[in-house]
N, C-alpha and C positions, 0 to 999 in steps of 0.2 A: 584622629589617627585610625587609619581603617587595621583589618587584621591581618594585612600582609608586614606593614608597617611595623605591628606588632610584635609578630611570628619574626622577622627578621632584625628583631630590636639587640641580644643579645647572639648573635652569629657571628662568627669573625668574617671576613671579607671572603669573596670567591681567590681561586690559587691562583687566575693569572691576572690578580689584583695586587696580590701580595708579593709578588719574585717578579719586580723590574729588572731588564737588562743594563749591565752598565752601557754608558753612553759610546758609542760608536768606536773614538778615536782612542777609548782607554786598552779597547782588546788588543790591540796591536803592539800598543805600548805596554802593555803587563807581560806580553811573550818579550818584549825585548829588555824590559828590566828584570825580569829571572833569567835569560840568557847572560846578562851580564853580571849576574853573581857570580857566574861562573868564568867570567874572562878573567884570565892572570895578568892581562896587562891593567898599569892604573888608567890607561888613555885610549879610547877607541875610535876610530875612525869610518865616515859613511863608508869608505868601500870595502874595511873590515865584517860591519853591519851586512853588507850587499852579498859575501863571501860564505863569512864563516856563522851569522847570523839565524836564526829562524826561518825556517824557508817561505813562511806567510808573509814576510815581509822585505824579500830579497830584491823586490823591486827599488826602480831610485825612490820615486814620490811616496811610497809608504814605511820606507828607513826613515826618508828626513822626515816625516812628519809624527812618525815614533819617536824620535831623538829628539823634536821641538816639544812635544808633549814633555819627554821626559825634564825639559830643560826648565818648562813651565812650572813643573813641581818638586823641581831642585834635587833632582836625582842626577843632573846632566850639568855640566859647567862647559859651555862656550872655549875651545882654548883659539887664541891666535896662529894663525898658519903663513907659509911665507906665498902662498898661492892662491887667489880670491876663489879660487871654484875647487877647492879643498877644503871639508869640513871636519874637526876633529873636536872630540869632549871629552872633558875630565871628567870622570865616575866617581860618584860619592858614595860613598859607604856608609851606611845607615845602621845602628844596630838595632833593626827590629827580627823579629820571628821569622815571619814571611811578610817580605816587603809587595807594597800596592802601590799604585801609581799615584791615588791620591793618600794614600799615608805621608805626613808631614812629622 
């Protein structure tokens, strides 16, 4: 063991070792599950999302793939619609503090 090896034995790590970014697809999806604590309806739909939404995500492909995330980690429920290119989700309500997208 040489003496840098040493010298660096009880250090904690460098800061941008420590504070990883969450993963890409979760930022999107955490604006739109705080956004949706605050909807009064129990059922929200993509062009609700599109509208009255988060403006970071008011595009189509980054609503649906917020809404897919959320579905992924059961924040979001799938409802049937009477029209195939119509998407709408049932909102689950979680009783945590401040909810996260991968909080389960």
């Amino acid at each position: 063991m040489n003496l840098f090896e040493r010298l660096n034995k009880g250090r904690p790590p460098p800061a941008e070792e420590q504070i990883k970014p969450p993963h890409d697809e979760l930022i999107p999806a955490q604006k739109l599950l705080d956004w949706l604590q605050h909807w009064a309806k129990p059922t929200v739909s993509a062009r609700e999302i599109r509208i009255y939404g988060p403006k970071s995500i008011r595009d189509r492909q980054s609503a649906l793939n917020s809404a897919e995330t959320l579905v992924k980690y059961g924040w979001l429920i799938p409802n049937q619609t009477h029209r195939r290119d119509r998407r709408v989700w049932q909102i689950v309500h979680k009783s945590i503090v401040r909810p996260t997208v991968a909080a389960e």
